[in-house]
N, C-alpha and C positions, 0 to 999 in steps of 0.2 A: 524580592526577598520574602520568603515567609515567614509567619510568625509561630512560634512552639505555643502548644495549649497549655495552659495553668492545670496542672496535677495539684486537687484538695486534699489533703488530708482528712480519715475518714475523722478524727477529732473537730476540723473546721467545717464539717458536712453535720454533724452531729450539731454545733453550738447555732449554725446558722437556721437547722430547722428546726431547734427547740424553743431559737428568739421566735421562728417567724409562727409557731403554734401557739405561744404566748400570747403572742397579738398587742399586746404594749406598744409597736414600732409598726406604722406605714411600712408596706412593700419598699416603698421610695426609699427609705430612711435606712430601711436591712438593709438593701441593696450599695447605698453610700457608705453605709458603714464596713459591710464584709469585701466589698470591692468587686461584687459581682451583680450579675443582670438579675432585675427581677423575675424575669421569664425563669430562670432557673432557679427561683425561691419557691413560686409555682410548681413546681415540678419535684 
């Protein structure tokens, strides 16, 4: 069974790389909180 990929909204693309340019929050912590991988906070 495969799984369907999560489609972001470009709103939730927007808040997650303005927390992570902030810098206030570990990678670790974006990443638990937006429910995505760090690798792709990186990116």
């Amino acid at each position: 069974m495969s799984r369907k990929r999560r489609a972001h909204s470009p709103c939730f693309k927007l808040k997650a790389a303005l927390a992570a340019i902030k810098g206030d929050e570990t990678l670790g912590e974006l990443s638990r909180r937006y429910q995505i991988n760090a690798n792709l906070i990186v990116k």
